[in-house]
C-alpha positions in Angstrom: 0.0 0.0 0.0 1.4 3.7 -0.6 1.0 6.8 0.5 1.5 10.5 -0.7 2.0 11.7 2.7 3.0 10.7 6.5 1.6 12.7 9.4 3.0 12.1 12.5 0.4 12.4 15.6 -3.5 11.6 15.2 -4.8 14.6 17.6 -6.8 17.4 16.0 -3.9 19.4 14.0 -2.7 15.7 12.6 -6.4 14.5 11.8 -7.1 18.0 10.1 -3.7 18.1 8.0 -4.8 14.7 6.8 -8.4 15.0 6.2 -7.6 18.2 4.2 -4.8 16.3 2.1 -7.6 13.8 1.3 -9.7 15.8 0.1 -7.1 17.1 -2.1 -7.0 13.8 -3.8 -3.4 12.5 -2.0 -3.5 9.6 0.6 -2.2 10.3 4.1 -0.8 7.8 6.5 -1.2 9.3 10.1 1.1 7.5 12.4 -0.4 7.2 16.2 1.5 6.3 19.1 -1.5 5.8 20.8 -3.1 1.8 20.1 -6.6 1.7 22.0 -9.5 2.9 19.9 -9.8 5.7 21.9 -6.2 6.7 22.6 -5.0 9.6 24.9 -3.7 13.0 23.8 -4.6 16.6 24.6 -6.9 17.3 21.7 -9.2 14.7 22.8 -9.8 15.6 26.9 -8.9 19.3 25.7 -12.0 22.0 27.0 -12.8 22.7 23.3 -12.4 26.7 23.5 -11.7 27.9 20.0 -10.2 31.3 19.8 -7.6 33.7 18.7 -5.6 35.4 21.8 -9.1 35.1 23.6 -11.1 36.6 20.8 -13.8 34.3 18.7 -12.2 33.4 15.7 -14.4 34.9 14.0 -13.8 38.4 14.5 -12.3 40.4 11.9 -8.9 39.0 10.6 -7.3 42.5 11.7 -8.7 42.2 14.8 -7.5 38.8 15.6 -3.2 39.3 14.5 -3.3 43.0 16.2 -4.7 41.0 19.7 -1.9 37.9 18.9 0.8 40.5 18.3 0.2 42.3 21.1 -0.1 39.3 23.2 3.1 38.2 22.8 4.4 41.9 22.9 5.8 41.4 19.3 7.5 38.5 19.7 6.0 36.2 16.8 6.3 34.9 13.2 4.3 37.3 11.6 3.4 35.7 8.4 2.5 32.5 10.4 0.0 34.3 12.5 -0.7 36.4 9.9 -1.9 33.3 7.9 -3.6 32.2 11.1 -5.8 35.1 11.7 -6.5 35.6 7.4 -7.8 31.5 7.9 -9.4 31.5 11.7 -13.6 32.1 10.2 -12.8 29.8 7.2 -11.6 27.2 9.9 -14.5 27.2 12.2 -16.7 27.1 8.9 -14.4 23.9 7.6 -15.2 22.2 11.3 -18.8 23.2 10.8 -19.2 21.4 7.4 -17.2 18.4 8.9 -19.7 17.9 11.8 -18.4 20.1 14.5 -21.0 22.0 16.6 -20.5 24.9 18.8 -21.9 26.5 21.9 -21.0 28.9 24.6 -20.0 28.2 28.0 -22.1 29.9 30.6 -19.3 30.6 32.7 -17.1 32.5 30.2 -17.9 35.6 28.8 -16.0 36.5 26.3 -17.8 34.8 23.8 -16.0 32.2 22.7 -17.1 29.7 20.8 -16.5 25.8 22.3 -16.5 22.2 20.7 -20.4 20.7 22.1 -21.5 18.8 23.7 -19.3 20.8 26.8 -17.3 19.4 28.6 -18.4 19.6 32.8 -15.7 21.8 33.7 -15.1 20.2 37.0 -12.2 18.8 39.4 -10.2 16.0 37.9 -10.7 14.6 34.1 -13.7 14.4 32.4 -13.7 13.9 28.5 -15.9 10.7 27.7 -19.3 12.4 26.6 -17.2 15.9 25.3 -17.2 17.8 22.1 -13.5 17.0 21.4 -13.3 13.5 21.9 -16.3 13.5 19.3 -15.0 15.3 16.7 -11.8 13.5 17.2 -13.6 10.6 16.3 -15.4 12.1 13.2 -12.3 13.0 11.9 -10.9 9.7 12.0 -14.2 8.1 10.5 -13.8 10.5 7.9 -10.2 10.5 6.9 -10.8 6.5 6.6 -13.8 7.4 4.1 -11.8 9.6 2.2 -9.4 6.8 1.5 -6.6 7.9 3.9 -5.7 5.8 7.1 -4.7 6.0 10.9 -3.0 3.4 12.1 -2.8 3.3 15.7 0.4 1.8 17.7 2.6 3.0 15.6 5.2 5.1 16.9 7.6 7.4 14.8 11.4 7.0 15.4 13.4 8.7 12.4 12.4 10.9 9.4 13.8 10.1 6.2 15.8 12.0 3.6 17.1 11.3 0.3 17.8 14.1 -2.9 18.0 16.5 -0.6 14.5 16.6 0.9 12.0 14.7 3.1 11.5 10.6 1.6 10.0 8.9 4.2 9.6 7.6 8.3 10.7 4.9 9.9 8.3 3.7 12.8 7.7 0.9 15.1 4.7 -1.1 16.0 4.2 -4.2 17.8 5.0 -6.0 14.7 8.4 -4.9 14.5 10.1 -1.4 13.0 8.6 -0.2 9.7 9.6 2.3 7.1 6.7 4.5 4.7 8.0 5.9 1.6 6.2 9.3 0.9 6.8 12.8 -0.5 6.5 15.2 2.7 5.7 14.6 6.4 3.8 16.3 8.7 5.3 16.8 12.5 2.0 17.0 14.2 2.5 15.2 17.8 2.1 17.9 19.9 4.5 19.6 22.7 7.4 18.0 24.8 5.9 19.0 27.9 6.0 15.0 28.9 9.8 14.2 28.1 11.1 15.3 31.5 14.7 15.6 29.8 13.1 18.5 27.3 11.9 20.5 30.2 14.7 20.4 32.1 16.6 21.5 29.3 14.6 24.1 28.4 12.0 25.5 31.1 12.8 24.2 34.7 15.7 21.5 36.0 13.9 20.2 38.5 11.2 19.2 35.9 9.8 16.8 38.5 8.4 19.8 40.3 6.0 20.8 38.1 2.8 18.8 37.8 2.1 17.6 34.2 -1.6 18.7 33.7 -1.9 17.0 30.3 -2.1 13.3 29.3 1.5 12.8 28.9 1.5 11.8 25.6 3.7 14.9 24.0 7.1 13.9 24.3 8.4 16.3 21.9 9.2 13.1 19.3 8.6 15.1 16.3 10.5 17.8 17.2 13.2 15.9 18.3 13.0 13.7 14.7 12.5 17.1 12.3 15.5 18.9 14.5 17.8 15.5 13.4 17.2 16.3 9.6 18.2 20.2 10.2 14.9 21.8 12.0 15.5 25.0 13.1 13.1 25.5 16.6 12.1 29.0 18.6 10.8 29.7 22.1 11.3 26.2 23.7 10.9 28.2 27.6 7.4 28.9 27.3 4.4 26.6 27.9 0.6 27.1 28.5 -0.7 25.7 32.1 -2.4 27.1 34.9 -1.7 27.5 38.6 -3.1 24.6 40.9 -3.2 23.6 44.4 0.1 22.0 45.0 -1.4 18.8 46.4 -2.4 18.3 42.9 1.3 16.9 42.8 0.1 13.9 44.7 -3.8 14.1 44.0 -5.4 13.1 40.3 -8.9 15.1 41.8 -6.9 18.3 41.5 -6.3 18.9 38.3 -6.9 19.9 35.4 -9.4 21.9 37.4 -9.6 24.2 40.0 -7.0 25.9 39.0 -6.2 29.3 40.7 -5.8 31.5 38.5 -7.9 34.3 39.3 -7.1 34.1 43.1 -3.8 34.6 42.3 -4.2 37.7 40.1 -6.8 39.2 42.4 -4.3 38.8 46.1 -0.6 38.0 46.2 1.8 35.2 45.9 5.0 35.3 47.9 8.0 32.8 48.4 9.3 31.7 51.9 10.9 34.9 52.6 7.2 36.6 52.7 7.8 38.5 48.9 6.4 38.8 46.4 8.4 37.6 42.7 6.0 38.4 39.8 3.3 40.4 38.1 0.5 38.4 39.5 -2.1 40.6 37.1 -0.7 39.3 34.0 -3.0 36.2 34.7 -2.4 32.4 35.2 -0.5 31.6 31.9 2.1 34.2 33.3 2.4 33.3 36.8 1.8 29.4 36.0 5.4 30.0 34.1 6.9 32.2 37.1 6.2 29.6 39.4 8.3 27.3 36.9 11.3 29.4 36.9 11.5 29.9 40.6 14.8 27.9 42.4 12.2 26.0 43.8 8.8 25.9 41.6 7.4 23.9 45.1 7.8 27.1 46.9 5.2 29.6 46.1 1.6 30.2 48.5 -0.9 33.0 47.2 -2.3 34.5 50.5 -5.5 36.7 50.7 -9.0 37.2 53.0 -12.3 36.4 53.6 -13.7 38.2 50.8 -11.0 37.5 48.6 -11.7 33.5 49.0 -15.5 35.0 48.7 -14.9 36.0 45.6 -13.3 32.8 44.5 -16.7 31.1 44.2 -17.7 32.9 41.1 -14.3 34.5 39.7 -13.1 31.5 37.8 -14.5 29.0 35.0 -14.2 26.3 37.7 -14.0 28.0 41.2 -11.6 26.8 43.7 -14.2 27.8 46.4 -15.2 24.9 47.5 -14.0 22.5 45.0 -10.4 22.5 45.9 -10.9 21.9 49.8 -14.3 19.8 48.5 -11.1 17.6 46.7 -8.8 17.6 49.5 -6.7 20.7 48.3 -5.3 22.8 51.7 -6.9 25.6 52.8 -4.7 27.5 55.6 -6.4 30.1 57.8 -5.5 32.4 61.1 -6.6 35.3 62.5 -4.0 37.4 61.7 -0.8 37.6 58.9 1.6 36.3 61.6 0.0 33.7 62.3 -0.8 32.6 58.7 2.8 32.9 58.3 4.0 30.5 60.8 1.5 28.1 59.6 2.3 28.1 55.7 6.1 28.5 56.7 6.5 31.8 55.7 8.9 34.4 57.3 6.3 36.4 59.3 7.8 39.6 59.3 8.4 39.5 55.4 4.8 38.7 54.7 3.2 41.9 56.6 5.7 44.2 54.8 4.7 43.0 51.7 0.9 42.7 52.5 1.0 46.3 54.0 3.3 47.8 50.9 0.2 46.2 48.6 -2.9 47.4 50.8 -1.1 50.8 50.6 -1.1 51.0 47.2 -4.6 48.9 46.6 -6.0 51.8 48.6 -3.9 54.6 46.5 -5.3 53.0 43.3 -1.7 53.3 42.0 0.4 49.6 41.9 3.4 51.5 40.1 5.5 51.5 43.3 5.4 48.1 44.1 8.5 45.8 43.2 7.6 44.0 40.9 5.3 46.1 39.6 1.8 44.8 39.3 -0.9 46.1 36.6 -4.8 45.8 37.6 -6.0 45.9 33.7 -7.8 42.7 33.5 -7.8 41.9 37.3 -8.5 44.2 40.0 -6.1 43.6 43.2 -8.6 43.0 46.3 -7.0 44.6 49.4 -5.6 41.8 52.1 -7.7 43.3 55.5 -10.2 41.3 56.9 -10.1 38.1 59.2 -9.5 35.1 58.9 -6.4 35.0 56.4 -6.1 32.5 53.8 -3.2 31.4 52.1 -2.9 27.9 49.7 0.4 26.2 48.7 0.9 26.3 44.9 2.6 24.5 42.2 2.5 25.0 38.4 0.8 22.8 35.7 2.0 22.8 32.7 -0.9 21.4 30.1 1.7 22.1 26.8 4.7 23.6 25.7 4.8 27.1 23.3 7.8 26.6 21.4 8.8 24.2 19.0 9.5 24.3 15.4 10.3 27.4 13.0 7.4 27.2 10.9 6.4 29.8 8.0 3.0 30.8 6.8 2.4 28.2 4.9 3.3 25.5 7.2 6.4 24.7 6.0 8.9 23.8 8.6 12.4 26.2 8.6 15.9 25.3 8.8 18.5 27.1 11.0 19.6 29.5 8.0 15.4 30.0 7.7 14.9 28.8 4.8 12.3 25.4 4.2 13.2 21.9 4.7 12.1 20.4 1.5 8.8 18.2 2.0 8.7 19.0 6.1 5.6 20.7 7.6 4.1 20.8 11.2 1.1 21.8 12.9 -0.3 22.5 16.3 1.5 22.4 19.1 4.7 20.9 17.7 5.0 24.6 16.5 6.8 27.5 18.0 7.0 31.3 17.0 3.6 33.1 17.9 3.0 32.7 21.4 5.1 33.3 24.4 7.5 37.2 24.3 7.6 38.7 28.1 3.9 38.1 29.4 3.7 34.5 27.7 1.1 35.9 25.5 -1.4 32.8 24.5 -2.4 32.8 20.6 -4.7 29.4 21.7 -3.9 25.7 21.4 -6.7 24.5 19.1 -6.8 27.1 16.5 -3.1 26.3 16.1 -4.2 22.8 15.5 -7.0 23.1 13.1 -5.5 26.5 11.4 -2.5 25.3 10.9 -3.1 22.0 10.0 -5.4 23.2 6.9 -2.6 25.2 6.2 -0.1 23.0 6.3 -2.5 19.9 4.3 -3.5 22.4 1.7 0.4 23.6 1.3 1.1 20.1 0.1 -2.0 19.8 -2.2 -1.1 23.2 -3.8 3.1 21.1 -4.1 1.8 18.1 -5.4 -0.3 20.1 -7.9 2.7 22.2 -9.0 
């Protein structure tokens, strides 16, 4: 049997790059590490959000690469995103046609659009009865009608190369190594946020600290394979995650959800020595990435009030008040700062300096003086004054990794003098360039998988054609 094209990784941005390559009259082989019928990987326990830097993906193309752009504070591909943002309506109108349905969340308002049925947004892992893992499955059942396959069990190991471009892969299954013959390859098998050695390499040696809040099937193989053949990769210290209780280290019922977010961007997170370390307004993708780059990423508590763990019941999409405790998360509370101190193990007399320094300026309405400086434009800062104190040890969860591959705008993967490797492309998360800069600006994992995997399957139609 032959094939036109290998894809490597059967979540959404591999299942999209194929269908679309079939439909272009080519047969895809999409190679699955995964062998159950219903195998793990992000896409298909993912929450189903679809948007562009938090806008629907169907706002105005403009709209969508300014918010990117700025998100990442410049630090992007442009013609990548650029490509991204010109595609996004055309994408959620390919999924529509394909079987995907869409509805909003009542907890979010920002109107995004999400994959239905919802998922229930609640402590620990739910995915059987979601949108995802359904239009996972029609994409499967339709790449099979279209004449292409996915075979499952089959792990990549080594792209080939002959004439100076891409000829092939070389994968395993339980049968014994095996070798496909085709004309360009598609790296699509997510992040490496599951390959311990990749982390500690690039985001945090101690990559044991950090709680892996995904299904630990990204182990970075396809970057690692399309880097051995010349790759050129960008922004391999970023990831997407959230902040979480840090029992979730030991406890599957606390994560993916509640994470804390929210209470951490509305009170303040110190280290042992009662200081503060980061921006905690720039939101949870921020601070979940502080956290990671601390000496000790085990080390962090977010302390507030009464009314600030009031206002945890409705602030987030999954509020910590009560399901963390309700899951066994800890909860520490005193009647006064020096007291919470001793109990978290935090130096007493650090904590009220920094908790007076940020009531002073709460009540100034002016956070410029603090160090580091904190900005209140999505979050407002809620003053730390009323008994009983609160404070909850915190770890980061990283969900995937933002860097990856050099990718151009049509979805060609780039060597390290940036020009393409012949017959290489990539899609989703296995790519790097347009989120991350600073304030670990957040383009959105999906639409980089079903974007850029269009892109990328209609690059090769438009080659094979030429």
């Amino acid at each position: 049997m032959t094939f036109d094209v290998a894809i490597i990784g059967g979540g959404f941005a591999g299942l999209t790059a194929a269908n679309r390559i079939a439909e272009g009259g080519l047969r895809p082989l999409v190679l699955e590490a995964g062998a159950e019928d219903l195998y793990m990987c992000n896409s298909r326990v993912a929450t189903g959000a679809l948007h562009v830097a938090y806008l629907s993906p169907e706002e105005p193309a403009d709209t969508l690469f300014a918010a990117a752009v700025k998100a990442s504070d410049g630090d992007v591909r442009e013609d990548l995103l650029r490509a991204i943002a010109d595609r996004a309506a055309a994408t959620m109108s390919w999924m529509r046609d394909r079987g995907a349905e869409f509805e909003a969340h009542p907890r979010r308002v920002s109107g995004v659009p999400m994959l239905s049925p919802l998922r229930e947004m609640r402590a620990g892992l739910d995915w059987q009865d979601s949108g995802p893992n359904q239009f996972l499955q029609l994409l499967g059942a339709r790449l099979a009608q279209k004449g292409g396959e996915l075979r499952r069990g089959a792990r990549a190991r080594r792209i080939l190369t002959g004439a100076g471009r891409v000829a092939g892969v070389e994968f395993e299954t339980d049968g014994g190594p095996e070798t496909v013959s085709v004309g360009a390859v598609v790296v699509a098998d997510g992040g490496f946020q599951a390959n311990a050695d990749l982390v500690a390499q690039h985001i945090q040696p101690a990559a044991d600290r950090i709680r892996q809040r995904n299904t630990q099937t990204g182990r970075g193989d396809g970057i690692r394979m399309a880097t051995a053949i010349g790759a050129a990769t960008v922004g391999m210290d970023k990831f997407y995650g959230h902040v979480l209780s840090r029992d979730a280290m030991n406890d599957e019922r606390l994560w993916p959800y509640p994470q804390l977010d929210v209470l951490c961007a509305r009170s303040v997170v110190v280290t042992p020595d009662g200081k503060r370390f980061a921006d905690e307004g720039n939101g949870g993708v921020f601070f979940a990435n502080a956290i990671a780059g601390l000496d000790d990423p085990l080390s962090a508590t977010v302390v507030f009030d009464t009314p600030g763990w009031e206002d945890a019941k409705t602030a987030d999409i999954v509020p910590p008040n009560p399901s963390m405790t309700d899951n066994g998360g800890t909860l520490i509370s005193a009647g006064t700062l020096y007291a919470l101190a001793a109990a978290a193990e935090i130096d007493p007399a650090g904590l009220a300096e920094t908790v007076a320094a940020y009531n002073e300026a709460v009540a100034a309405g002016d956070m410029s003086a603090l160090a580091p400086k904190r900005n209140t434009a999505v979050y407002e800062a809620l003053p730390i004054a009323e008994p009983p104190f609160y404070a909850v040890p915190l770890c980061a969860g990283i969900t995937v990794t933002s860097g990856g591959l050099s990718v151009d705008g049509k979805g060609r993967v780039l060597d390290r003098s940036g020009g393409p490797v012949p017959g290489l492309y990539a899609a989703g998360s296995a790519v790097g360039g347009i989120e991350g800069g600073p304030r670990v600006g957040y383009v959105g994992g999906l639409i980089k998988a079903f974007a850029i995997g269009l892109i990328a399957g209609e690059s090769i139609v438009e080659a094979a054609a030429g």
